[in-house]
KOLVO-119966 format. One record per atom (N, C-alpha, C, CB): atom name; x, y, z; residue in three letters. Coordinates in nm, 3 decimals, decimal comma. Atoms other than C-alpha are relative to their C-alpha. Glycine has a CB too. Layout:
N
<at = CA; east = X; north = Y; up = Z; aa = ala>
...
//
This chain:
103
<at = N; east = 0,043; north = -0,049; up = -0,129; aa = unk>
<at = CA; east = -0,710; north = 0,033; up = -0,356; aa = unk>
<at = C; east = -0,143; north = -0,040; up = 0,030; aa = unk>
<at = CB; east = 0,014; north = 0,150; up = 0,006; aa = unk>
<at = N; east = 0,114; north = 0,060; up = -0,046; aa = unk>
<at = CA; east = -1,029; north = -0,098; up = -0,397; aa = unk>
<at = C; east = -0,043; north = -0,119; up = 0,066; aa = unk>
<at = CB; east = -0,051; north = -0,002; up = -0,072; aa = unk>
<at = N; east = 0,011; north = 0,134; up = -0,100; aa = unk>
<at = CA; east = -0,965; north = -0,438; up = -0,279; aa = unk>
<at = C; east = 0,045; north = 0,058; up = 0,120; aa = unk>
<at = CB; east = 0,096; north = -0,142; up = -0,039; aa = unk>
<at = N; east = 0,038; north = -0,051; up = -0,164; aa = unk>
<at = CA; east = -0,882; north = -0,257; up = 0,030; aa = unk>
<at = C; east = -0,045; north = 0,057; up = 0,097; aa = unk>
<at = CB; east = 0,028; north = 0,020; up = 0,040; aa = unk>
<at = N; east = 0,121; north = -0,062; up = -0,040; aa = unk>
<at = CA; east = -1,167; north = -0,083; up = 0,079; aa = unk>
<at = C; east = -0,059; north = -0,088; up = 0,033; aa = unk>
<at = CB; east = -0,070; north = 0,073; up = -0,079; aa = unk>
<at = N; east = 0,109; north = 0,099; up = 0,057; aa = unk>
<at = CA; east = -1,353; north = -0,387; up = 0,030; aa = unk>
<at = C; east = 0,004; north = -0,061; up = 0,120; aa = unk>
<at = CB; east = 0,026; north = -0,098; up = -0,136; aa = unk>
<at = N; east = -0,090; north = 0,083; up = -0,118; aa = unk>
<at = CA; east = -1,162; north = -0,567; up = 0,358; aa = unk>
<at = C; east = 0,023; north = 0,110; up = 0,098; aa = unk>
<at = CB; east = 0,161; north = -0,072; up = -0,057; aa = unk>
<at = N; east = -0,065; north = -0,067; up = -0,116; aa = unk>
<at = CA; east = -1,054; north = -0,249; up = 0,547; aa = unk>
<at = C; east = -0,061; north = -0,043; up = 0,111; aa = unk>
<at = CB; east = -0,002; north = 0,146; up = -0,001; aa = unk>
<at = N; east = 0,070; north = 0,057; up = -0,134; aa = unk>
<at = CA; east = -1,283; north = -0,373; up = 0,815; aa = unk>
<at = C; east = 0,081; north = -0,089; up = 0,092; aa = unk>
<at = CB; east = -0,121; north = -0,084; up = -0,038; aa = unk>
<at = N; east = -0,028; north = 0,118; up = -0,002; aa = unk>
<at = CA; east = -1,113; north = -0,679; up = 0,854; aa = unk>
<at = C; east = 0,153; north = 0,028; up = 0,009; aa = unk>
<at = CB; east = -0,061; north = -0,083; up = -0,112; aa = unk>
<at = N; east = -0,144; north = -0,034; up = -0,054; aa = unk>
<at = CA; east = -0,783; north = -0,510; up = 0,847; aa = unk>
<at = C; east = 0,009; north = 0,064; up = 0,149; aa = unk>
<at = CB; east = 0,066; north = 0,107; up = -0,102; aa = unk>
<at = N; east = -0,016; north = -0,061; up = -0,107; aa = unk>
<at = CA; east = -0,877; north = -0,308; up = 1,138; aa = unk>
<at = C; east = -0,028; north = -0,113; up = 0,116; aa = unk>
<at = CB; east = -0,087; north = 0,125; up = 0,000; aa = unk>
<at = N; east = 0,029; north = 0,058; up = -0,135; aa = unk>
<at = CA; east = -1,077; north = -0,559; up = 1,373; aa = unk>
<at = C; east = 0,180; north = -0,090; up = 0,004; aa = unk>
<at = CB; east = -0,183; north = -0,125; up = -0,002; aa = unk>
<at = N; east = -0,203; north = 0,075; up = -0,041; aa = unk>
<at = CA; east = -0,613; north = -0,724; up = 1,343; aa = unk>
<at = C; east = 0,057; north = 0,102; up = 0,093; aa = unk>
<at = CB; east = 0,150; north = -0,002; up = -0,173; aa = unk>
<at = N; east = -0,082; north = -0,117; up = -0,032; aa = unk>
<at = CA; east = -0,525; north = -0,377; up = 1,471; aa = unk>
<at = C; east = 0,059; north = 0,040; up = -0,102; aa = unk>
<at = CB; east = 0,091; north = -0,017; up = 0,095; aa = unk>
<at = N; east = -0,069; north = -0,072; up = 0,108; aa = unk>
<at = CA; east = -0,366; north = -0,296; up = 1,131; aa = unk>
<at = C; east = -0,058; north = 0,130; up = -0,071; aa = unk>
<at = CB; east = 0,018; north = -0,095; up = -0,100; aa = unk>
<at = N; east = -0,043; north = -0,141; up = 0,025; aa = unk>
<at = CA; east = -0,311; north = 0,038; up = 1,031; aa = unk>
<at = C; east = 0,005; north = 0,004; up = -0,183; aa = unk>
<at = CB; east = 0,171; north = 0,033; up = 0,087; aa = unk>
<at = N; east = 0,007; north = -0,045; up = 0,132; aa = unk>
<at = CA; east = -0,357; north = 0,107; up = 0,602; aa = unk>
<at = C; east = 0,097; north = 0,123; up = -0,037; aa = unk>
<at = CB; east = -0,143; north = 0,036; up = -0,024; aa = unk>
<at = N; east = -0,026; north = -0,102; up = 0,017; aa = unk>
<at = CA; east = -0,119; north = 0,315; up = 0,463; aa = unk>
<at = C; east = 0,031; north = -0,029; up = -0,151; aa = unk>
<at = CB; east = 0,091; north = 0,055; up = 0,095; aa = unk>
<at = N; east = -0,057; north = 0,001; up = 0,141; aa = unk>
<at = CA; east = -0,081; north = 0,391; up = 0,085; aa = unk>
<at = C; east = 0,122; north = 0,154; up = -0,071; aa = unk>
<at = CB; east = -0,162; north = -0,007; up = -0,095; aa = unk>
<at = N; east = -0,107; north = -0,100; up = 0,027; aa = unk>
<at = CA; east = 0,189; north = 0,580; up = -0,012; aa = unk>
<at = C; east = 0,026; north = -0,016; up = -0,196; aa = unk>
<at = CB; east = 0,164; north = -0,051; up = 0,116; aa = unk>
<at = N; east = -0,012; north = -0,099; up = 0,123; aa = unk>
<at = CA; east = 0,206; north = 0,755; up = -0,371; aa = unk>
<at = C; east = 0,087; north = 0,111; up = -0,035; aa = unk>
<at = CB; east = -0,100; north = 0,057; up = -0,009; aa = unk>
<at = N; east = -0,123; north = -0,075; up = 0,075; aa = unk>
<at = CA; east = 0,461; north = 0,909; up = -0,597; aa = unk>
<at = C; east = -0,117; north = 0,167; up = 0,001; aa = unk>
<at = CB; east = 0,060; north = -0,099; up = -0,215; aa = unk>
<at = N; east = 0,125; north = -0,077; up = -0,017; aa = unk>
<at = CA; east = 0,149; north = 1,191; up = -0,577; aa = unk>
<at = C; east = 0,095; north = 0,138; up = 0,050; aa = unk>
<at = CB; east = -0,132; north = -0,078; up = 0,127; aa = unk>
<at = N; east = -0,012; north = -0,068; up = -0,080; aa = unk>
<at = CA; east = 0,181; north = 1,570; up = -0,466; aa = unk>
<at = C; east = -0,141; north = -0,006; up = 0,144; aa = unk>
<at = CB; east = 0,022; north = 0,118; up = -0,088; aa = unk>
<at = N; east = 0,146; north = 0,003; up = -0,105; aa = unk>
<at = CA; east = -0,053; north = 1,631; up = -0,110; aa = unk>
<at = C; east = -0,124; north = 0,021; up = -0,082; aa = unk>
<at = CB; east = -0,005; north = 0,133; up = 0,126; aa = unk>
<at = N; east = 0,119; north = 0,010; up = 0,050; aa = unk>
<at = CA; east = -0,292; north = 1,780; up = -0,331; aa = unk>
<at = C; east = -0,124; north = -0,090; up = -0,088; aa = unk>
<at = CB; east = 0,022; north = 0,068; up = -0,036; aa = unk>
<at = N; east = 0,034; north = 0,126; up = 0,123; aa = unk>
<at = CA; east = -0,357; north = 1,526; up = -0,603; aa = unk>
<at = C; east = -0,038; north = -0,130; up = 0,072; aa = unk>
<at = CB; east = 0,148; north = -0,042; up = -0,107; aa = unk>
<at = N; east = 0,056; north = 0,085; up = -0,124; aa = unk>
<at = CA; east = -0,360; north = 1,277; up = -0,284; aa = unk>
<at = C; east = -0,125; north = 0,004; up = 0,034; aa = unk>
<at = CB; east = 0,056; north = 0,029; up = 0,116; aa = unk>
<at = N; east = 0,121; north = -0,037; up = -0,058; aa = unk>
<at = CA; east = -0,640; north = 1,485; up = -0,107; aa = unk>
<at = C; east = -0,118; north = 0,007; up = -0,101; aa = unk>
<at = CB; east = 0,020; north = 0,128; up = 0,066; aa = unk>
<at = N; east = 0,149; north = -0,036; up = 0,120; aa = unk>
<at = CA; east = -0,856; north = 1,541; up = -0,452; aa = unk>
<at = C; east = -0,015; north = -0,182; up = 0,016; aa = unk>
<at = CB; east = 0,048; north = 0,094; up = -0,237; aa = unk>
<at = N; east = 0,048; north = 0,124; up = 0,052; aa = unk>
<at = CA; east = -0,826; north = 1,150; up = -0,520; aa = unk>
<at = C; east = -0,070; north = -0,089; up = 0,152; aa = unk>
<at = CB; east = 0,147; north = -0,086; up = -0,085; aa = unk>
<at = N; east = 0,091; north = 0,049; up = -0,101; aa = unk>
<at = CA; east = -0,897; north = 1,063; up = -0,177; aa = unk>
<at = C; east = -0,155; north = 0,010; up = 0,043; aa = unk>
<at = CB; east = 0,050; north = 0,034; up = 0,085; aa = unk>
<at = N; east = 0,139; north = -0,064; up = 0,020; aa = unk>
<at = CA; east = -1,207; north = 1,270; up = -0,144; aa = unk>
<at = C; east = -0,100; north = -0,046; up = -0,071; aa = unk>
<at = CB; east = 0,008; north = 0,107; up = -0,045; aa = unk>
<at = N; east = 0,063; north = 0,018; up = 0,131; aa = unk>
<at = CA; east = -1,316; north = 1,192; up = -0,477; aa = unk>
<at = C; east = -0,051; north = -0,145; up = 0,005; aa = unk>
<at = CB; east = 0,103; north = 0,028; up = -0,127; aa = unk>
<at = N; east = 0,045; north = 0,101; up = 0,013; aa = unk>
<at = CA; east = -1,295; north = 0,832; up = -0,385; aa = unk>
<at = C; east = -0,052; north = -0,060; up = 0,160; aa = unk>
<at = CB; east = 0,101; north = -0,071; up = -0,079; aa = unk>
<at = N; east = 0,059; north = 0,050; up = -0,104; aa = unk>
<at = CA; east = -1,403; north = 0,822; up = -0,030; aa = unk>
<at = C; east = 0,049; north = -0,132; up = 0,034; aa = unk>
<at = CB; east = -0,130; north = 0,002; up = -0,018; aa = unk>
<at = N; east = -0,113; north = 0,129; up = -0,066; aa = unk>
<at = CA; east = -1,106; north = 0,604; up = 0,112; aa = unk>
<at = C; east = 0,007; north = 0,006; up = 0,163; aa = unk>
<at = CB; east = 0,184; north = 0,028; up = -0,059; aa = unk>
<at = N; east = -0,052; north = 0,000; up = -0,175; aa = unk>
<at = CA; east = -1,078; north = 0,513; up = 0,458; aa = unk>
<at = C; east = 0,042; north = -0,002; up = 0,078; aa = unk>
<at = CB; east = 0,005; north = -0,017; up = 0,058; aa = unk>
<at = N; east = -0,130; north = 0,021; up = -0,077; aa = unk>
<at = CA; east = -0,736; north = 0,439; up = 0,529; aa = unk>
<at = C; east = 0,061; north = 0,125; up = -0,043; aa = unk>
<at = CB; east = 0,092; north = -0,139; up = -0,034; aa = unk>
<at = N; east = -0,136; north = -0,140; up = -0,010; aa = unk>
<at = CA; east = -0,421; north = 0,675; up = 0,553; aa = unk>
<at = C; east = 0,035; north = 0,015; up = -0,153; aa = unk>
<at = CB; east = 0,183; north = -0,052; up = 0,105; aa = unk>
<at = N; east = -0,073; north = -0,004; up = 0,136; aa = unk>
<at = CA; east = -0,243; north = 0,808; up = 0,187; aa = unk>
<at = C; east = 0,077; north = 0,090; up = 0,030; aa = unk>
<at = CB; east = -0,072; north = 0,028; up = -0,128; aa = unk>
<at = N; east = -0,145; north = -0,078; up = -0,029; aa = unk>
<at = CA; east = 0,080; north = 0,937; up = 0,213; aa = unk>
<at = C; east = 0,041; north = 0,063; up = -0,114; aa = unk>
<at = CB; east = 0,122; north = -0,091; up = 0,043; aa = unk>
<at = N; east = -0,054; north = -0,061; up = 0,067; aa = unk>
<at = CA; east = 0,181; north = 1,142; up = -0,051; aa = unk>
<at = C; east = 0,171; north = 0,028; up = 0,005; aa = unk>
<at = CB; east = -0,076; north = 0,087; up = 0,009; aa = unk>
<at = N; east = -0,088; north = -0,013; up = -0,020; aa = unk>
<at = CA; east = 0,525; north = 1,118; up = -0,145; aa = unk>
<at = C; east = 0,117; north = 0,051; up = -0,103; aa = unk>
<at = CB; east = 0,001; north = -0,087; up = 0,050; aa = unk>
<at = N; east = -0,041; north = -0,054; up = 0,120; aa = unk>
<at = CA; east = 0,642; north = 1,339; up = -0,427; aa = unk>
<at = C; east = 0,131; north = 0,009; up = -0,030; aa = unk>
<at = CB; east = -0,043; north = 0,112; up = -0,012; aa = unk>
<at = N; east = -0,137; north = -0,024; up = 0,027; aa = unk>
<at = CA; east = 1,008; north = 1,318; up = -0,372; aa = unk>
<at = C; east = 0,072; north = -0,138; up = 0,024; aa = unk>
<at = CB; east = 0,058; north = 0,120; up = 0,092; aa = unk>
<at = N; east = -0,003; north = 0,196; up = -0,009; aa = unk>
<at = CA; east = 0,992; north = 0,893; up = -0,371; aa = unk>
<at = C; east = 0,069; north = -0,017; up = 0,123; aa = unk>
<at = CB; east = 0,105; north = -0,104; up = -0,139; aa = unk>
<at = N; east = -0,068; north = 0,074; up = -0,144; aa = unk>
<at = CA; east = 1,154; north = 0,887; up = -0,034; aa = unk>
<at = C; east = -0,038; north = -0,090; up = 0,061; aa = unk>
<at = CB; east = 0,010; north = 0,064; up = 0,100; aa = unk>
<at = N; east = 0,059; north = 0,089; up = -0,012; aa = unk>
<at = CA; east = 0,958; north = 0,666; up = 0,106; aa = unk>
<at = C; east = 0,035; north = -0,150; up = -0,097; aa = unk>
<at = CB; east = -0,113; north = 0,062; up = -0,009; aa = unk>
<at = N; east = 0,004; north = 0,100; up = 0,104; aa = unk>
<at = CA; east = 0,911; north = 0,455; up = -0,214; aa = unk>
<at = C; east = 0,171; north = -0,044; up = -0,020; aa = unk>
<at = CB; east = -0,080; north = 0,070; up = -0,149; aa = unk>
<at = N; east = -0,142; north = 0,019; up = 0,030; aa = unk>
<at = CA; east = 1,305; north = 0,438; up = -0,249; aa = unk>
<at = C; east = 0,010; north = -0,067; up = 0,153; aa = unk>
<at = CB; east = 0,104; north = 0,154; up = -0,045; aa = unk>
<at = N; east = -0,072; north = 0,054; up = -0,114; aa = unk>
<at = CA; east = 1,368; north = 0,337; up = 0,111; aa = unk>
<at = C; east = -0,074; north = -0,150; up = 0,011; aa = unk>
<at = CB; east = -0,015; north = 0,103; up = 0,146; aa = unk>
<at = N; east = 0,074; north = 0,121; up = 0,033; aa = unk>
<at = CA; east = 1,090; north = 0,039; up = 0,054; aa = unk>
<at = C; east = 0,033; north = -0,079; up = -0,143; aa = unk>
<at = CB; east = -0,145; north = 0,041; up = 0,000; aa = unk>
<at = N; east = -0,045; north = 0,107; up = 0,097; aa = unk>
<at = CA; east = 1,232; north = -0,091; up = -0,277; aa = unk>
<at = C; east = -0,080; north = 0,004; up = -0,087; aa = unk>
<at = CB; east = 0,013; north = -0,130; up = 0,040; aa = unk>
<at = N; east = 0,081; north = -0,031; up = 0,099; aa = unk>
<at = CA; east = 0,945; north = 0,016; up = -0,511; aa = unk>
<at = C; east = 0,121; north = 0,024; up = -0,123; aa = unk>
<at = CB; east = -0,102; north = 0,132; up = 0,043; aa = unk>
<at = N; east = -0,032; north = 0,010; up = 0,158; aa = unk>
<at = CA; east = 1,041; north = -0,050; up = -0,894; aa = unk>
<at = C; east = -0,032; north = 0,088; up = -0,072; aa = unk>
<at = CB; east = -0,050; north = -0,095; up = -0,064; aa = unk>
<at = N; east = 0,050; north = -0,076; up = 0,103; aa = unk>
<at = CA; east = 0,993; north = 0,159; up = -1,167; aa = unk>
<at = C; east = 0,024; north = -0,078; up = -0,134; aa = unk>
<at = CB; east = 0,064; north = 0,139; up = 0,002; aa = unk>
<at = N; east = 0,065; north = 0,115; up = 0,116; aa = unk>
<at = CA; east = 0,912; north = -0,028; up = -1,498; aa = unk>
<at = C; east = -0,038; north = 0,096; up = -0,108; aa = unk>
<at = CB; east = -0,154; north = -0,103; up = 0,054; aa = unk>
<at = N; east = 0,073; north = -0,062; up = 0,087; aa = unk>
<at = CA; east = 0,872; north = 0,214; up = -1,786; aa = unk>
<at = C; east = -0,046; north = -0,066; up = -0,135; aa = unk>
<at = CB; east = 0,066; north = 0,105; up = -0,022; aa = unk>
<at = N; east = 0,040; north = 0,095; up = 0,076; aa = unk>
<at = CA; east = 0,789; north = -0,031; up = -1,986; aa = unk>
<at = C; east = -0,123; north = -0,038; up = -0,002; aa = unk>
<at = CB; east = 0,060; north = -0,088; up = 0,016; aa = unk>
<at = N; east = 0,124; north = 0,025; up = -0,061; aa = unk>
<at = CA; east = 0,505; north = -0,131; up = -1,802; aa = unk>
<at = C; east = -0,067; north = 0,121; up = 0,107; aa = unk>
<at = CB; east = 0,025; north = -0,132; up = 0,073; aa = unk>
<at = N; east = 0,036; north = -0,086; up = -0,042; aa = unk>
<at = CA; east = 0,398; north = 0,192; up = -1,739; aa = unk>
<at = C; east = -0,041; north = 0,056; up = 0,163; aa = unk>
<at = CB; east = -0,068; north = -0,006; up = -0,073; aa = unk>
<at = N; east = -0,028; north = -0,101; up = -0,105; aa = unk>
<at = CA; east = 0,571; north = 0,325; up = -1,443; aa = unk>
<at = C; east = 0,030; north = -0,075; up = 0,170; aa = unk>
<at = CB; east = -0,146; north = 0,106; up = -0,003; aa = unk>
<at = N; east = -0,015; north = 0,061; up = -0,147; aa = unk>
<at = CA; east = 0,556; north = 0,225; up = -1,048; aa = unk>
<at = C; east = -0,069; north = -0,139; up = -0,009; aa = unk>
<at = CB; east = -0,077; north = 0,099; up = 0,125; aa = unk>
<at = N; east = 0,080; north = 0,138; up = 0,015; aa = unk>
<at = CA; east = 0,507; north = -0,143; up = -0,985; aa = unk>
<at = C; east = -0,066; north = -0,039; up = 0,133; aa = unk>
<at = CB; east = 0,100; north = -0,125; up = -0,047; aa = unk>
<at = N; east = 0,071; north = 0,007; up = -0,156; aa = unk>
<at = CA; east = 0,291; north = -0,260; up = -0,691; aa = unk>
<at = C; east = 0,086; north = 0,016; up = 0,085; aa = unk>
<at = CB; east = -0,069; north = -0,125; up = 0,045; aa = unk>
<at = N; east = -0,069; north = 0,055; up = -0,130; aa = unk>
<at = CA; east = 0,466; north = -0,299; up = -0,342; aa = unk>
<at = C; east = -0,053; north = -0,055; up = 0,107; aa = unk>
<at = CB; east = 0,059; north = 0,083; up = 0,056; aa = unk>
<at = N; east = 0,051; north = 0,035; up = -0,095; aa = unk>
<at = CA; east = 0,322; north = -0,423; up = -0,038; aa = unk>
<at = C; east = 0,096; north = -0,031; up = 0,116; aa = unk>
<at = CB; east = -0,075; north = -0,090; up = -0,038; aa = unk>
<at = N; east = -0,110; north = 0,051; up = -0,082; aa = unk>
<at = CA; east = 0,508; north = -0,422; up = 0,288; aa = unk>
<at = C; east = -0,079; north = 0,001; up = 0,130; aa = unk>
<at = CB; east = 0,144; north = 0,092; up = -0,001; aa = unk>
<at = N; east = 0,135; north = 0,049; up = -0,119; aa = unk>
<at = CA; east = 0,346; north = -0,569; up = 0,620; aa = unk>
<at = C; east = 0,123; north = 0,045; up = 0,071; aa = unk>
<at = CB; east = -0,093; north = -0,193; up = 0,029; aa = unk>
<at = N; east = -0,107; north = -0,028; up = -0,095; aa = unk>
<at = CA; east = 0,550; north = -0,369; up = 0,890; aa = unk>
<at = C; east = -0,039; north = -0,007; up = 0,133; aa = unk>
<at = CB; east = 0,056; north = 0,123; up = -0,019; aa = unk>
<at = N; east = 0,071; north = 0,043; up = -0,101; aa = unk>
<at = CA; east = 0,483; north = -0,478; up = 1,267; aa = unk>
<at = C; east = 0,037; north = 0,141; up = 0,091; aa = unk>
<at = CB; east = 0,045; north = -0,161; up = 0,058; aa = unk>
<at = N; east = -0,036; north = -0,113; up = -0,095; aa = unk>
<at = CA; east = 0,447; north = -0,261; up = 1,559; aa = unk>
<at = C; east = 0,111; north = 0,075; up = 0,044; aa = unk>
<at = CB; east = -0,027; north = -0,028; up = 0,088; aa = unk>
<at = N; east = -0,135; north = -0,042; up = -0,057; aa = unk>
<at = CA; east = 0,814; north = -0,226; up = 1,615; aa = unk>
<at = C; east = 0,074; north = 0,073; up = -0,116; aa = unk>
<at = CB; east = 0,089; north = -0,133; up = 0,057; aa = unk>
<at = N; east = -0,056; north = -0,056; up = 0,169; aa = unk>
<at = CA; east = 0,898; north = -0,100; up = 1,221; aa = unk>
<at = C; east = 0,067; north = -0,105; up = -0,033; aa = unk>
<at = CB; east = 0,111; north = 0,143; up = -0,023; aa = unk>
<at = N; east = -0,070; north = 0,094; up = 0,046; aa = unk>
<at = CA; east = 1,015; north = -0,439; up = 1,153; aa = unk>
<at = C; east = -0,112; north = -0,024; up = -0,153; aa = unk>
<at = CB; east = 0,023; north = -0,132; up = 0,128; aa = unk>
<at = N; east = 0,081; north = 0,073; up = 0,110; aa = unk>
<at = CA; east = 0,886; north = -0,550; up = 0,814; aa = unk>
<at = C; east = 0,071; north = -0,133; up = -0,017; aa = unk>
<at = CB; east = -0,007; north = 0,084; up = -0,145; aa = unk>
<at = N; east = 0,005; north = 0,127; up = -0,035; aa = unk>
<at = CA; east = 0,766; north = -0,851; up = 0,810; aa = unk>
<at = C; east = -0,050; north = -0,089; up = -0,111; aa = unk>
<at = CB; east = -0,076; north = -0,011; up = 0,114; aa = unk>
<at = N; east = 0,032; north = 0,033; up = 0,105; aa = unk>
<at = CA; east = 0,671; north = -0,933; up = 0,474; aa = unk>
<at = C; east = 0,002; north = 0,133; up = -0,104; aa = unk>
<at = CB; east = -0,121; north = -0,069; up = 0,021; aa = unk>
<at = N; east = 0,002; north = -0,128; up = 0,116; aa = unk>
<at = CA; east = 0,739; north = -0,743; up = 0,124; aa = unk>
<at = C; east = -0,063; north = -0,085; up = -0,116; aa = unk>
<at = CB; east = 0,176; north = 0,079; up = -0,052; aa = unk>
<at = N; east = 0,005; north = 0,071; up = 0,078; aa = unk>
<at = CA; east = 0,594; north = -0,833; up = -0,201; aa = unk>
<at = C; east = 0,032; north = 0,103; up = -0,139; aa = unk>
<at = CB; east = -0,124; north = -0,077; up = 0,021; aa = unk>
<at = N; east = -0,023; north = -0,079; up = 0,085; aa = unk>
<at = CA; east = 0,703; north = -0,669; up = -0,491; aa = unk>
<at = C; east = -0,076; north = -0,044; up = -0,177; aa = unk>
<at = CB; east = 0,157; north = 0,007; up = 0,018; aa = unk>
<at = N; east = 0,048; north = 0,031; up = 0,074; aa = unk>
<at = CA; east = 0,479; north = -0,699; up = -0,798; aa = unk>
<at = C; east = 0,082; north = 0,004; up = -0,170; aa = unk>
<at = CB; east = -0,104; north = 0,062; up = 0,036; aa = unk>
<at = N; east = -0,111; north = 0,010; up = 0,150; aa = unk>
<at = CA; east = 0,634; north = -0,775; up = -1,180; aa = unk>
<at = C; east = -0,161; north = 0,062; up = -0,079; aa = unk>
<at = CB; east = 0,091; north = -0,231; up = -0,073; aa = unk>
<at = N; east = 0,086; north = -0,093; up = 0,093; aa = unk>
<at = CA; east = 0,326; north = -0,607; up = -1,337; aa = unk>
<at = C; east = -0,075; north = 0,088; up = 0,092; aa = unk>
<at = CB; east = -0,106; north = -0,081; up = -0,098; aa = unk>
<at = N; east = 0,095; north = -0,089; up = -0,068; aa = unk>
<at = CA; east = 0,045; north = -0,368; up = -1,213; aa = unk>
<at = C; east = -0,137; north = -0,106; up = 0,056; aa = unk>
<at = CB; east = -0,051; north = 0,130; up = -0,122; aa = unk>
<at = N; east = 0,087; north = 0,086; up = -0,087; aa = unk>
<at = CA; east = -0,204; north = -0,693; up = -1,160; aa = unk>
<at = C; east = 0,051; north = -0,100; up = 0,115; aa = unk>
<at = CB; east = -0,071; north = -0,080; up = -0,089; aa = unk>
<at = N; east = -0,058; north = 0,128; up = -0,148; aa = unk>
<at = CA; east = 0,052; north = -0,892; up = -0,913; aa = unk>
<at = C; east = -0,018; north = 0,056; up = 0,110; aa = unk>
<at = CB; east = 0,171; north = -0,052; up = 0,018; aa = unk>
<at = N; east = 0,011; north = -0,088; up = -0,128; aa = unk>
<at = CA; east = -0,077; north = -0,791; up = -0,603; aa = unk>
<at = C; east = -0,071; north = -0,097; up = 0,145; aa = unk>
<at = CB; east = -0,114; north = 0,146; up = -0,048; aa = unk>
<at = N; east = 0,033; north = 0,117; up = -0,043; aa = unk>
<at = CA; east = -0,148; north = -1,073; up = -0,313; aa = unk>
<at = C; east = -0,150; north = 0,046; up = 0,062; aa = unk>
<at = CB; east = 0,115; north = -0,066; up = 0,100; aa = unk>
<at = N; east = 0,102; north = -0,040; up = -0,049; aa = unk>
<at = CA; east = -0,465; north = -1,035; up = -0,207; aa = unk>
<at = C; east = -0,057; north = 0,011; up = 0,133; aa = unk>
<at = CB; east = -0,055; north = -0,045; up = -0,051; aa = unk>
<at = N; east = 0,015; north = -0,095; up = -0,131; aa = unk>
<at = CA; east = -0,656; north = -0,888; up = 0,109; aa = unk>
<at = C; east = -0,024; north = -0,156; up = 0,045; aa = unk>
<at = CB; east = -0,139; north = 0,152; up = 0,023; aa = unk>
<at = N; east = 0,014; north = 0,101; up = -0,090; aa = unk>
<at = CA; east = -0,707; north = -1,269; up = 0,248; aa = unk>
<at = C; east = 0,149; north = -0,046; up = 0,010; aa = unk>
<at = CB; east = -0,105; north = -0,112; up = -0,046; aa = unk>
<at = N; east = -0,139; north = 0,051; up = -0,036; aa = unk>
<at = CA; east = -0,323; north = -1,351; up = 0,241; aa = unk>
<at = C; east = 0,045; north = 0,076; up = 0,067; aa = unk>
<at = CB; east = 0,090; north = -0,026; up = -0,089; aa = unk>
<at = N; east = -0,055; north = -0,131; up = -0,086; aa = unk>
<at = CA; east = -0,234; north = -1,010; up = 0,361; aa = unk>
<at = C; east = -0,059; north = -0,032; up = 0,145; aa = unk>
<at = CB; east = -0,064; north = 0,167; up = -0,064; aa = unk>
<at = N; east = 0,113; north = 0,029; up = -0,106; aa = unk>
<at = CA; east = -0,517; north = -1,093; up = 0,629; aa = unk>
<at = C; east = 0,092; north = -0,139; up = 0,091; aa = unk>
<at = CB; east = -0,184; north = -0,059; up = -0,097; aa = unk>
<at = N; east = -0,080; north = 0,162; up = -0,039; aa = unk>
<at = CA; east = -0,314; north = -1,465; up = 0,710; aa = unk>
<at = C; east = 0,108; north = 0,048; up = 0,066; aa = unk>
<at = CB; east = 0,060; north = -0,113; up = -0,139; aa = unk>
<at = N; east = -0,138; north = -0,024; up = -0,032; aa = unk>
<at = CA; east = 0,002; north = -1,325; up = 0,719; aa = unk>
<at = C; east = 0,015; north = 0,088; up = 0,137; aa = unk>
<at = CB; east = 0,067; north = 0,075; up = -0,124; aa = unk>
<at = N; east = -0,005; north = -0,083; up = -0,179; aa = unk>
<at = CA; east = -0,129; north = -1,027; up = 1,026; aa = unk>
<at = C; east = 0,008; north = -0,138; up = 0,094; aa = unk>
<at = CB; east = -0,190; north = 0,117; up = 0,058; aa = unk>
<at = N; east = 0,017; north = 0,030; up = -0,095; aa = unk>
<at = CA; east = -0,292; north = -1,266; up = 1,187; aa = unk>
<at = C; east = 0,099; north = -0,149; up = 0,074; aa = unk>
<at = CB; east = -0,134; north = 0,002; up = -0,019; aa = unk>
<at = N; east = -0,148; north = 0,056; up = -0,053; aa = unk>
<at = CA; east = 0,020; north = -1,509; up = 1,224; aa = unk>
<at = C; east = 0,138; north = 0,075; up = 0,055; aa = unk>
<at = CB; east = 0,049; north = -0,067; up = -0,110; aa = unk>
<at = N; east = -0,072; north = -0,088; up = -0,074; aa = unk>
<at = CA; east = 0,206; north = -1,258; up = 1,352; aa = unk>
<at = C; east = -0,003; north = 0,002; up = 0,173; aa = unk>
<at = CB; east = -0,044; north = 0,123; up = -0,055; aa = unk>
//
């Protein structure tokens, strides 16, 4: 989440919207948000609904949820998914950045 702190700027002047969604209860959300002074949205989603309807992995092997990333356009179309095979595969905030602004 820190590389998207780092860029949120740059996500917003696209019009894009941040949302991180977490296996998390609200509370554990709101402490870590706080705690880390985030700027985008966090969804707390303790009953994986979300995470199940997006295709998020579980990997206990590799201790637990594996990245996801899903670029969804104004209409709820997603328009790109990436699904990570470890906890460092994660495309970074200038491809994510490419991919809005070809939209």
């Amino acid at each position: 989440m820190a590389q998207l702190r780092q860029d949120h700027e740059k996500f917003e002047a696209l019009g894009t919207t941040i949302v991180v969604v977490g296996p998390e209860d609200a509370q554990s959300f709101s402490d870590y948000w706080k705690a880390n002074d985030l700027p985008f949205i966090g969804l707390p989603d303790p009953t994986h609904r979300v995470l199940k309807t997006y295709g998020q992995q579980i990997k206990l092997f590799k201790f637990g949820r594996m990245p996801a990333q899903v670029l969804v356009d104004s209409q709820g179309v997603a328009r790109y998914v990436h699904y990570g095979h470890d906890m460092s595969d994660i495309p970074t905030n200038e491809e994510i950045l490419q991919l809005i602004a070809s939209l």
